[in-house]
C-alpha positions in Angstrom: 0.0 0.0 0.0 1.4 3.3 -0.8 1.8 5.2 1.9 0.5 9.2 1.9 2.7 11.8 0.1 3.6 13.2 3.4 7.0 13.7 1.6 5.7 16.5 -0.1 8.4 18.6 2.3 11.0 16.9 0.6 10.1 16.5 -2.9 9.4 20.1 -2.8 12.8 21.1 -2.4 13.5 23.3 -5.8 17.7 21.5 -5.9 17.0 19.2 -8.2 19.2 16.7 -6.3 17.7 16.4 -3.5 14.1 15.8 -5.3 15.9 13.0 -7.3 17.2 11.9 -4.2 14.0 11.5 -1.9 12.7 10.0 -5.2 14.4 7.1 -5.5 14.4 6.3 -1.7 10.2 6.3 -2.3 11.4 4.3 -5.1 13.1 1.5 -3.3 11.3 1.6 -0.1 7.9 0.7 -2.4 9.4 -2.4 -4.9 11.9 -3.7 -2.5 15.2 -2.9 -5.2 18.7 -1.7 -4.0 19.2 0.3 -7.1 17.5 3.5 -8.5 17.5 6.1 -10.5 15.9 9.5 -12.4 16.2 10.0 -16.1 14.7 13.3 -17.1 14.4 14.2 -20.7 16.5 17.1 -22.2 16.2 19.2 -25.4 19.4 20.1 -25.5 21.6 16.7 -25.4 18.7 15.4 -27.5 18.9 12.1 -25.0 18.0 11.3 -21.0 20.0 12.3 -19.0 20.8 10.5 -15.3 19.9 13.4 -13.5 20.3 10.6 -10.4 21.6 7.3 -9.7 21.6 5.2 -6.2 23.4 1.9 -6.3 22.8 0.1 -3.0 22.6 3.4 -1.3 25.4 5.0 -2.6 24.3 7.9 -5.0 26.7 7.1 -8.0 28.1 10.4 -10.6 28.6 9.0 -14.3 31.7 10.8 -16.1 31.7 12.8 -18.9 29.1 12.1 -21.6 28.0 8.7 -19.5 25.3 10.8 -18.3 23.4 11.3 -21.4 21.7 8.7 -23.0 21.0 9.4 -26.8 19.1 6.8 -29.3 21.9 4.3 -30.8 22.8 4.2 -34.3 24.9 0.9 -34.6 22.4 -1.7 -34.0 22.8 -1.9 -30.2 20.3 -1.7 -27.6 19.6 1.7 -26.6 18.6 0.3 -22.8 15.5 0.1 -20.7 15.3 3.6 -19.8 15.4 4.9 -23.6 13.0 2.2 -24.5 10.3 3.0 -21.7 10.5 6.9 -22.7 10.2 6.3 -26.3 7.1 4.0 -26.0 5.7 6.2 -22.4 4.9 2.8 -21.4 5.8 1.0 -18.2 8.8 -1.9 -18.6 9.4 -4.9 -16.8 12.4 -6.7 -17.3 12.7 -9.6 -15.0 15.6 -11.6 -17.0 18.1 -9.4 -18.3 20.0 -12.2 -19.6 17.5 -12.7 -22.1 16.1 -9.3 -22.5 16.9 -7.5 -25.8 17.2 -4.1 -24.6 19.5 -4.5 -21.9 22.0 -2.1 -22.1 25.0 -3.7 -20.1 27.1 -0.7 -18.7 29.0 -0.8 -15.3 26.2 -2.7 -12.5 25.2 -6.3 -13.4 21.8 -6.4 -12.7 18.9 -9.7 -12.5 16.1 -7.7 -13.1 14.8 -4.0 -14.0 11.2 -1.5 -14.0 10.8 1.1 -15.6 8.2 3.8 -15.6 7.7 6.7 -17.9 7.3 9.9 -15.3 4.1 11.6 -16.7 3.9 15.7 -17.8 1.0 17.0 -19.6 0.6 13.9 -21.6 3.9 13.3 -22.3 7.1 11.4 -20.7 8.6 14.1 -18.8 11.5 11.2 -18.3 11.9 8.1 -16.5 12.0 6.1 -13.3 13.8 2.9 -12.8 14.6 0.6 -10.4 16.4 -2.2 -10.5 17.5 -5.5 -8.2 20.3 -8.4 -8.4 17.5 -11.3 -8.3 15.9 -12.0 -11.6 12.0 -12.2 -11.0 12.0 -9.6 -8.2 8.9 -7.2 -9.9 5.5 -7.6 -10.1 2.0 -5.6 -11.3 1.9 -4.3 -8.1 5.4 -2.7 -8.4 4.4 -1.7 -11.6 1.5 0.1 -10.6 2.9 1.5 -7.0 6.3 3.1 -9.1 3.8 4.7 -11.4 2.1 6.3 -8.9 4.9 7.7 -7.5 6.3 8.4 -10.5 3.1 10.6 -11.5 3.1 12.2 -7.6 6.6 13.4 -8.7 6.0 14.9 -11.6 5.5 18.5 -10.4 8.6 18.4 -8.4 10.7 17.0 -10.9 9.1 19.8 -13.8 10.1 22.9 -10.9 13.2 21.5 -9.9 14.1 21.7 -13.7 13.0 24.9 -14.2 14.9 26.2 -11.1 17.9 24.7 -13.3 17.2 26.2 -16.1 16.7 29.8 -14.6 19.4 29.3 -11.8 21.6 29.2 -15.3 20.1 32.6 -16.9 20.7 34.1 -13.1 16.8 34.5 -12.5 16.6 32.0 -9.4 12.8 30.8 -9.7 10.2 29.6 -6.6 7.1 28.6 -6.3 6.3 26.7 -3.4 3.5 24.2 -3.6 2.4 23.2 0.2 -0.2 25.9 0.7 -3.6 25.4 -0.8 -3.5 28.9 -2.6 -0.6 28.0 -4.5 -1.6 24.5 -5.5 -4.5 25.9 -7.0 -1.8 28.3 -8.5 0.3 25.0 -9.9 -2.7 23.1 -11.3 -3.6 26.5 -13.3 -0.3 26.7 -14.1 -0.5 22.7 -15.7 -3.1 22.9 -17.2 -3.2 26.3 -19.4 0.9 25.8 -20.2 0.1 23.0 -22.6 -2.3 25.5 -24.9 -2.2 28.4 -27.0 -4.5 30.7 -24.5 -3.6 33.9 -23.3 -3.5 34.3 -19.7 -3.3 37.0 -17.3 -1.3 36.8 -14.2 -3.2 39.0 -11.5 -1.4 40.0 -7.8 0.1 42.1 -5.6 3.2 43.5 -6.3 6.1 41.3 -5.6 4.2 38.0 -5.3 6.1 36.5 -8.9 3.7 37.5 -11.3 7.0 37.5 -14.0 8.1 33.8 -12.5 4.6 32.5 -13.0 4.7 33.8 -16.7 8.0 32.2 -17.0 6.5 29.1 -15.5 4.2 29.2 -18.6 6.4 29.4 -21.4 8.9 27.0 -19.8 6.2 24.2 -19.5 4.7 24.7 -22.6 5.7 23.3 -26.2 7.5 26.8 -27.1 9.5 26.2 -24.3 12.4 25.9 -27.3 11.1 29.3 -28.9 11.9 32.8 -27.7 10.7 34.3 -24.2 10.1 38.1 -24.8 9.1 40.7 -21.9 7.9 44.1 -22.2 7.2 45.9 -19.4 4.6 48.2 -20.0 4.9 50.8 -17.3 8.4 51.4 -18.4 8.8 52.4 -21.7 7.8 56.1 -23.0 3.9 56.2 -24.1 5.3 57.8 -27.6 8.0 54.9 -28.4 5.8 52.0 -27.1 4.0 51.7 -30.0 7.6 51.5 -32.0 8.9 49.0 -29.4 5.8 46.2 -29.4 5.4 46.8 -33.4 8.5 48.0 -34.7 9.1 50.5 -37.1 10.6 51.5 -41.1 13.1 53.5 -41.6 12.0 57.5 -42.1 9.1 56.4 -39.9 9.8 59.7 -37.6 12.6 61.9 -36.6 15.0 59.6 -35.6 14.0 56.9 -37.1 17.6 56.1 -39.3 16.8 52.2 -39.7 14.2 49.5 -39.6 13.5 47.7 -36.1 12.5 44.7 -35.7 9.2 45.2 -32.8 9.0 42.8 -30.0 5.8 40.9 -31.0 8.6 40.1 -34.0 11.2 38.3 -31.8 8.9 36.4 -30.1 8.0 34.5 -33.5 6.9 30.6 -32.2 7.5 31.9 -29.0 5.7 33.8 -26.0 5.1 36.9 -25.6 5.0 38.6 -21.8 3.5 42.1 -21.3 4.1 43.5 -17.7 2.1 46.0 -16.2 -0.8 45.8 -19.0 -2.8 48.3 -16.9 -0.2 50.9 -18.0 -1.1 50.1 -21.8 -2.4 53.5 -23.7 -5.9 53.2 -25.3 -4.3 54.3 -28.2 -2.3 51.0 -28.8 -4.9 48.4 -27.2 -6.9 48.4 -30.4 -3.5 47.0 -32.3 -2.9 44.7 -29.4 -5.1 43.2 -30.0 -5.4 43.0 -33.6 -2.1 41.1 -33.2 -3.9 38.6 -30.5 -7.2 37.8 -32.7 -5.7 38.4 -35.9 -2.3 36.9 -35.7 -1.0 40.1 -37.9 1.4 43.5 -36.9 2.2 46.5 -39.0 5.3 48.1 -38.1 4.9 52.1 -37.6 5.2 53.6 -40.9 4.8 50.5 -43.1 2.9 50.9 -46.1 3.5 47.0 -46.8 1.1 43.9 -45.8 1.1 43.3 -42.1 3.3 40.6 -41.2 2.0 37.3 -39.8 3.2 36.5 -36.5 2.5 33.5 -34.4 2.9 34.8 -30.4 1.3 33.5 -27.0 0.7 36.2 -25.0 1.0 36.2 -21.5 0.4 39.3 -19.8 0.5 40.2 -15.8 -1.0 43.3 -14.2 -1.3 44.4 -9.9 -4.7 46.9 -11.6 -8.2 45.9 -11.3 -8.9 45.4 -15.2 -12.4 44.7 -14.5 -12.8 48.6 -13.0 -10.7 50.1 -15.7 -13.2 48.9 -18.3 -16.3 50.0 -15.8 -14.7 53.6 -16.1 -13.8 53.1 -19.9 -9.9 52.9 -19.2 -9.7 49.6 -20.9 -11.1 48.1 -23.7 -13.5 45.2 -22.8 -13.1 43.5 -25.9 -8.9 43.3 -25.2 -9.6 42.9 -21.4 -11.8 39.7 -22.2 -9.0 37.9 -24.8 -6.4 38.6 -22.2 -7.9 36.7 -19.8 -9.4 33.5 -21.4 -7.8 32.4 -18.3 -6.8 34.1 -15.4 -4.0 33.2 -12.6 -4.4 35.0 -9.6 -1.9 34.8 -7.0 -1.9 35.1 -3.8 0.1 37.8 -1.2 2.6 36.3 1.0 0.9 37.5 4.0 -1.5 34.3 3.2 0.5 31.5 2.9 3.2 32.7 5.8 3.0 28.4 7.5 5.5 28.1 4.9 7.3 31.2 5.3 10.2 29.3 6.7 10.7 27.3 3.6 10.6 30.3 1.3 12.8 32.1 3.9 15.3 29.1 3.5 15.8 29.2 -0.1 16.2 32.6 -0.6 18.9 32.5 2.1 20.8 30.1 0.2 20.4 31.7 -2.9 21.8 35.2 -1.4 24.7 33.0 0.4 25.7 31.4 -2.9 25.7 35.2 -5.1 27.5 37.3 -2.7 29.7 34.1 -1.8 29.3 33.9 2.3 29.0 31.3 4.9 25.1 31.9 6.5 23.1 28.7 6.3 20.7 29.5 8.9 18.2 32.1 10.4 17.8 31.9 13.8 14.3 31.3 16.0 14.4 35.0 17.1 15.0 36.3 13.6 12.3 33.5 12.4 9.9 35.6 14.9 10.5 38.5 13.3 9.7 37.6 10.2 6.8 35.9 10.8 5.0 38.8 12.7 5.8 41.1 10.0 2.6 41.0 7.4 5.2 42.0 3.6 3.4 44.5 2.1 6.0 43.4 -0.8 5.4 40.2 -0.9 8.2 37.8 -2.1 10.0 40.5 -3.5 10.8 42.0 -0.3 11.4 38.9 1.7 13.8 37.8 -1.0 15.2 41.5 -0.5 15.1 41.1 3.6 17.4 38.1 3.3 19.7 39.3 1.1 20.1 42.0 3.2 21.1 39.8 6.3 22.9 37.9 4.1 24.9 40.7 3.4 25.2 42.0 6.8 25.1 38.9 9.5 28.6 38.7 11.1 28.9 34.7 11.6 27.0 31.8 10.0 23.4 32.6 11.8 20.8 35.3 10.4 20.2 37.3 13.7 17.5 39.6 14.1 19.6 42.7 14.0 20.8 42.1 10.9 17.2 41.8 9.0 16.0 45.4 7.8 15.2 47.9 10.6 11.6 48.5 8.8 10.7 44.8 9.8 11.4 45.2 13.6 9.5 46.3 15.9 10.7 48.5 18.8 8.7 46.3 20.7 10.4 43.1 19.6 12.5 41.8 22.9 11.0 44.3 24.9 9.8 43.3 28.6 5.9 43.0 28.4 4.3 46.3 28.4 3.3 48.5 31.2 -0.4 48.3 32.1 -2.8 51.7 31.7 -3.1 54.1 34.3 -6.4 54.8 35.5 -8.4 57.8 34.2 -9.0 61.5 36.4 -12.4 60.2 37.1 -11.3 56.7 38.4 -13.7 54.4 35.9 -11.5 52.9 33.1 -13.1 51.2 29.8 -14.4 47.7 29.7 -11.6 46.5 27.2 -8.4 48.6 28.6 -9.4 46.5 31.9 -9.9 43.8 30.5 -6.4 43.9 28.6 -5.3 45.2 32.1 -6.6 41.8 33.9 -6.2 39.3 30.9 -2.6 40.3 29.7 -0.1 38.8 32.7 -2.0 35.7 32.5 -1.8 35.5 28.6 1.7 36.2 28.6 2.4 33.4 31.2 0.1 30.8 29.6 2.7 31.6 26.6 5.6 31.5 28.7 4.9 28.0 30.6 4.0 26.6 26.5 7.2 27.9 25.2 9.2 26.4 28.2 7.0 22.8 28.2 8.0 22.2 24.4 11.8 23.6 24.4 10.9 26.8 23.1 9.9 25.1 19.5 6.8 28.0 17.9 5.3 25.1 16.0 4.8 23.0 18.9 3.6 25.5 21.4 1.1 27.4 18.6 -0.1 23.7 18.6 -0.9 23.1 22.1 -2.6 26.5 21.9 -5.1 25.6 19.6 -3.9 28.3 17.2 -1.6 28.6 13.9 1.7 29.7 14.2 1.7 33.1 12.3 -1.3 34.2 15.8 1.5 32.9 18.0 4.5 34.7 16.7 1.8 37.8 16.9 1.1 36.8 20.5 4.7 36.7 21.4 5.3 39.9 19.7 2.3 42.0 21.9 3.7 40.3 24.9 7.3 41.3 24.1 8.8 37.9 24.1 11.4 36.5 22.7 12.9 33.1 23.1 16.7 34.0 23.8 15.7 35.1 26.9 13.1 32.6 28.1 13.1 31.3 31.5 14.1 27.9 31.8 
């Protein structure tokens, strides 16, 4: 019986490694083998490659090219793990003295399964196992590696996609364990595999550009250019020039022909930021370009060229009200959104603000090239009772900051930007209110007068029963941790100076 996905902690890490690790140990654990590993397709090297190999528990690096795995052209067997991709059917080989696609290469092996790892329809790559007793599989194993094959998919399809933008310097997360951003990632599956346009709606700073990127990279343009144009930042006079292009002789200044960014996103996608910033004037040929598949550079007297673009366009404006006060067309405001991915502020999902907090820690430590692998409970505290009016963008900021500033391998709070702590923060608990003139204090300030010593040493006695661990305590409470860190924040504690 499979067991629950509780591993969704650890398949959700974004380092591809340690996905392919925890993989192969679910891998194992479920068929009994000794040996495992994770091919994952690649465009590039036109093969697998062995993004991930265990033999008998010790995770094995093939040399050089030995990592690729590319179609054969001299008559022998291209192997198991080709085969099963090429056919995205599952393989059981329980006699690999008598199997022909055995591909003998350093591990004598009895017998080997193989499941394609599924992706929109398509092998996204393989997952094999592998044991040195011939007969060891059966349609059980078969059917319990395919579903955790197919429960790894998503991980294995970010993980990849933090490779590939960790290579162009944009590091990219999206963390799946909250409900509004698994609604996020099954949005996100489903529309990359079509043509539609889609609007990314949110905050600013919750990853409205990642998502788009998201898009492209899991759709079949993923090979085909990625083109952004941010709306809000170009001049309302050359915008028209930049999206469309323009002849030479157009206007003054206009000494050759440009190519317009609709253009150089032929086959491609497309990404318009800040669409709420996009003139009236120039909605009309947006949108001819959309419906029509056509663009006329400015100052063309020729045919419009054909273009074949998927636009993706993001916006932090209400759309819907712009149109109500006739600031935005309604007929461009409903192709954009055919579908629409809303995402959500940070200040939502914050149970998994320690995750998020964690990578982009590591990601600051590895750019600026310093030794701070940790952030401490106090600092934790603080960043939990702060609500981010910037969303990821400024908790990425906040820990590059620290980052930057912390003096040994811990984040302390003091090294976190000043705007996130509160004077309060460490303070002892607050002084009660005096009494009014006439004697006769309000309800609530005597209430608050009464209630608060006892509040602060129900938290206390929590924080000291389970070793000072938020999680726990915020547990035994009854409430979530984010009210807890809030509760510790009114009542001035903080855990470095907790009796004991």
């Amino acid at each position: 019986m499979l067991p629950e996905l509780d591993t969704e902690k650890e398949l959700h890490a974004a380092d591809i490694e340690q996905v392919g690790r925890r993989l192969v140990q679910l891998a194992c654990g479920q068929t009994g083998a000794t040996n495992g590993a994770v091919f994952l397709s690649d465009s590039k090297s036109k093969g697998l490659t062995v993004d991930f190999h265990v033999v008998a528990g010790v995770v094995v690096t093939l040399p050089g090219t030995g990592s690729v795995i590319r179609p054969r052209s001299d008559g022998r067997p291209n192997g198991i793990a080709l085969t099963c991709f090429q056919t995205n059917t599952p393989y059981v080989c329980n006699d690999t003295s008598t199997d022909p696609n055995y591909a003998r290469y350093f591990l004598d092996v009895g017998a080997v399964l193989a499941v394609p790892i599924p992706w929109q329809g398509r092998p996204l790559g393989v997952l094999t196992v592998a044991t040195t007793a011939p007969g060891s599989f059966t349609d059980g194993h078969v059917r319990a590696l395919e579903s955790i094959a197919a429960a790894s998919a998503r991980f294995l399809r970010r993980a990849q996609l933090a490779r590939a933008t960790l290579d162009g310097g944009r590091p990219f997360v999206i963390k799946g364990l909250s409900p509004a951003w698994l609604e996020v990632e099954r949005k996100v599956e489903q529309v990359s595999s079509t043509d539609a346009p889609v609007l990314v709606t949110g905050e600013s700073g919750t990853g409205k550009d990642l998502v788009s990127r998201s898009i492209h990279f899991n759709s079949r343009r993923s090979t085909r250019p990625y083109v952004t144009v941010n709306c809000a930042a170009i001049p309302e006079t050359l915008l028209e020039s930049v999206l469309f292009g323009h002849v030479k002789g157009a206007f003054t200044g206009a000494t050759a022909n440009k190519v317009g960014e609709f253009q150089k996103a032929q086959g491609g996608t497309l990404f318009l930021d800040e669409l709420g910033e996009l003139p009236l004037m120039l909605q009309a040929k947006v949108l001819r370009a959309i419906e029509q598949g056509e663009v006329n550079p400015v100052g063309s007297n020729e045919a419009p060229q054909r273009v074949d673009v998927r636009l993706v366009c993001a916006t932090n404006r209400d759309l819907a009200q712009m149109v109500r006060e006739g600031r935005f067309r309604d007929d461009l405001y409903f192709r954009v959104s055919v579908v629409t991915v809303e995402l959500p502020p940070l200040r939502n999902y914050k149970d998994n603000l320690e995750i998020l907090a964690q990578v982009f820690l590591q990601q600051a430590a590895r750019r600026h090239e310093r030794r701070v692998d940790t952030i401490s409970r106090e600092a934790m505290a603080v960043l939990q009772a702060y609500d981010f009016p910037g969303n990821m963008r400024e908790l990425k900021n906040a820990l590059e900051h620290a980052v930057i500033l912390a003096t040994g391998a811990e984040v302390r709070p003091d090294d976190l930007p000043k705007s996130m702590r509160p004077a309060s923060f460490g303070a002892r608990a607050p002084a009660p209110p005096s009494t009014p003139a006439d004697g006769v204090a309000p309800l609530e300030e005597m209430r608050a007068r009464w209630l608060a010593p006892l509040e602060r040493q129900y938290l206390q006695d929590l924080l000291r029963r389970t070793n000072g661990h938020v999680t726990a305590a915020a547990k035994l409470a009854g409430v979530n941790r984010v009210t807890f860190y809030r509760l510790m924040e009114r009542h001035g504690l903080r855990l470095a100076r907790m009796p004991v």
